[in-house]
C-alpha positions as CSV (number, residue, x, y, z in Angstrom):
1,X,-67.3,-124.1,-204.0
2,X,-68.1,-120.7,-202.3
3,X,-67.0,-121.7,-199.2
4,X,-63.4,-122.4,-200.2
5,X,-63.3,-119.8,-202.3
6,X,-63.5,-117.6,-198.3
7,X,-61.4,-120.1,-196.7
8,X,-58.9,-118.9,-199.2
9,X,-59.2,-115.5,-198.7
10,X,-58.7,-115.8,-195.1
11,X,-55.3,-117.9,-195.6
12,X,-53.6,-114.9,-197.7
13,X,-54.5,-112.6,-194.9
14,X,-52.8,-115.2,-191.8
15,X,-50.1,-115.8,-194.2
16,X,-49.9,-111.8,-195.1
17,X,-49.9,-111.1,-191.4
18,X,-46.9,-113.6,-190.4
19,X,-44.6,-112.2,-193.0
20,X,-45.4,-108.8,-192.1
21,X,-44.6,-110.1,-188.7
22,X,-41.1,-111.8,-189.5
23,X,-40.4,-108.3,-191.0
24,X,-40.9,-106.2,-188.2
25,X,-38.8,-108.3,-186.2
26,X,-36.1,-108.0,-188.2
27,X,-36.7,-104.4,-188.4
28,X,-36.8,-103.9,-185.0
29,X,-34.1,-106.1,-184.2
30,X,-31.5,-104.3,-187.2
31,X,-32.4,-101.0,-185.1
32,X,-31.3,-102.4,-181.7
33,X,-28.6,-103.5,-183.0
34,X,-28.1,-99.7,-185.0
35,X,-28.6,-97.7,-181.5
36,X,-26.2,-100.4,-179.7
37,X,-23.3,-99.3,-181.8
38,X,-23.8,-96.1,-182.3
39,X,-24.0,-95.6,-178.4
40,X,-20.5,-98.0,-178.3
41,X,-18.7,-95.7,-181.0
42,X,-19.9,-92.1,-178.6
43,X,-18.1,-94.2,-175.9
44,X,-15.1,-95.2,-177.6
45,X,-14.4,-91.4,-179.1
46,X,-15.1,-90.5,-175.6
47,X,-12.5,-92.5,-174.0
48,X,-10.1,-91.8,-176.9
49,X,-10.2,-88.1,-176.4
50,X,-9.9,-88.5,-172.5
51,X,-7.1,-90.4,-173.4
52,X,-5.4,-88.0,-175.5
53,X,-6.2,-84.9,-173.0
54,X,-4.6,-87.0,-170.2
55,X,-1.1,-87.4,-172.4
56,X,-1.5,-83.9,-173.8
57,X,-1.5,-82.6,-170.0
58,X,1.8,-84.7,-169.2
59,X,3.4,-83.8,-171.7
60,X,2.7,-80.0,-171.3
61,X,4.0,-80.1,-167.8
62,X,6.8,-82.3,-169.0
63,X,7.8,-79.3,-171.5
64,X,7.4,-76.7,-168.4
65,X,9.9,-79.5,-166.0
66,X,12.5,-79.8,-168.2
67,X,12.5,-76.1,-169.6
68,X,13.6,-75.2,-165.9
69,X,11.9,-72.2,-166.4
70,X,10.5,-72.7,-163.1
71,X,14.1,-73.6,-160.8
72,X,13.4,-72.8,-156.9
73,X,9.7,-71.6,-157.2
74,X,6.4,-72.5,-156.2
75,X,4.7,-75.4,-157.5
76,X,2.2,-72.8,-158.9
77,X,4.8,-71.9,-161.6
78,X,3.9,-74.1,-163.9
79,X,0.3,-73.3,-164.0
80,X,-3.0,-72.9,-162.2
81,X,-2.4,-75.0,-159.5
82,X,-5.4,-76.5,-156.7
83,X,-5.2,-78.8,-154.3
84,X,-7.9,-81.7,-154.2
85,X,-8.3,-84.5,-152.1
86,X,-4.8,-83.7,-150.3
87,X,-3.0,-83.7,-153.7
88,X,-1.8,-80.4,-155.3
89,X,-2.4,-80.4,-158.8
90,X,-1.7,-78.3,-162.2
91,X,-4.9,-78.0,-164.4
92,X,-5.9,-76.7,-167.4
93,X,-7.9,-77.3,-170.4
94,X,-7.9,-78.6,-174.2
95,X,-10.1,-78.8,-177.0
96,X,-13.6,-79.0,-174.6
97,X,-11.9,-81.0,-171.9
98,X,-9.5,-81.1,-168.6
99,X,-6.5,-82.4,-167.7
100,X,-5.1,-82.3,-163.9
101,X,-1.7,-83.4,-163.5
102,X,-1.0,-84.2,-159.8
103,X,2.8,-85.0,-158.4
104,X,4.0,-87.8,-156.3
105,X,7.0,-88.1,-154.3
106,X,9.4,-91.3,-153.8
107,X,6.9,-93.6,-152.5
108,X,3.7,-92.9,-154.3
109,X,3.0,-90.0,-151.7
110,X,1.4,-87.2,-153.2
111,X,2.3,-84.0,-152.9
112,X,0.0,-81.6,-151.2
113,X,1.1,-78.0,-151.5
114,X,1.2,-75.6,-154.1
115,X,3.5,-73.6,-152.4
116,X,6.3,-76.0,-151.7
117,X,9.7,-75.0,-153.5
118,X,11.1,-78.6,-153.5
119,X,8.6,-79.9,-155.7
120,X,11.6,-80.7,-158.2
121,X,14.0,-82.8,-156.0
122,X,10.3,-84.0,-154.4
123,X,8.8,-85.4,-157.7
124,X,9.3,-88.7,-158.7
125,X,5.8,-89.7,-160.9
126,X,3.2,-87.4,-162.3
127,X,-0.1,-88.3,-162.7
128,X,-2.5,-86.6,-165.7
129,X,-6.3,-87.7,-165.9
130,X,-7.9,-86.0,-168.9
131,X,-11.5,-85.5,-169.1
132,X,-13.8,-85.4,-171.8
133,X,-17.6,-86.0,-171.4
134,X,-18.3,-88.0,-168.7
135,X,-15.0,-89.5,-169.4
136,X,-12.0,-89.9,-167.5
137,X,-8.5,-91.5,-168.1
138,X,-5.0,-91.2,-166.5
139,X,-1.7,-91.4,-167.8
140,X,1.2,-91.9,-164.9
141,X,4.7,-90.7,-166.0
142,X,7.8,-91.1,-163.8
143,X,10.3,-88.1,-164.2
144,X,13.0,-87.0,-163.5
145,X,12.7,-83.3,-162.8
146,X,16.5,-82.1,-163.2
């Protein structure tokens, strides 16, 4: 009687041990899954705000176009203007993150001067890429600068 009174014992602590181990499983696995959307959401908010700089920069330089504030001058008129990869571009920055709007003749060519005084009859599509993070997302407009 003695001796299955110890084989007993040593069930409860097998059986003790595999529930504990069933629990820490799901534990482990309810974290993952925790850490994997929390790391999805950052990403999302990123994009969003990229998103939102992007169209907050076209329509910024939209406002400055059609105010014809800036009739017969430089491209650098209507703001800090660099040029980057061949393409002049207007940039600036909102709430903790950049926009660059770039210009783009008939034709998809870009155009590549901040100096030029044509840019108006030039421009038929601006391009705005926002970015926030590591973030970047684009917002193409076509205008029509008169």
């Amino acid at each position: 009687m003695l001796q299955q009174i110890s084989k007993q014992k040593g069930s409860v602590l097998v059986f003790s041990l595999i529930v504990l181990s069933f629990l820490l499983i799901a534990s482990l696995s309810i974290a993952t899954v925790t850490v994997s959307e929390t790391k999805s959401s950052v990403t999302l908010e990123r994009s969003t705000v990229a998103f939102q700089i992007a169209d907050s920069g076209a329509e910024i330089l939209l406002e400055k176009i059609y105010s014809n504030t800036c009739n017969g001058q430089r491209l650098d008129c209507l703001g800090t203007c660099a040029v980057r990869n061949n393409k002049a571009g207007i940039e600036g920055t909102i709430n903790n993150g950049t926009y660059r709007v770039e210009f783009f003749q008939i034709g998809g060519t870009p155009l590549n001067s901040c100096s030029t005084t044509t840019w108006r009859v030039d421009t038929e599509s601006i391009q705005s890429e926002g970015v926030y993070g590591n973030t970047t997302r684009a917002v193409k407009v076509d205008v029509n600068p008169f």
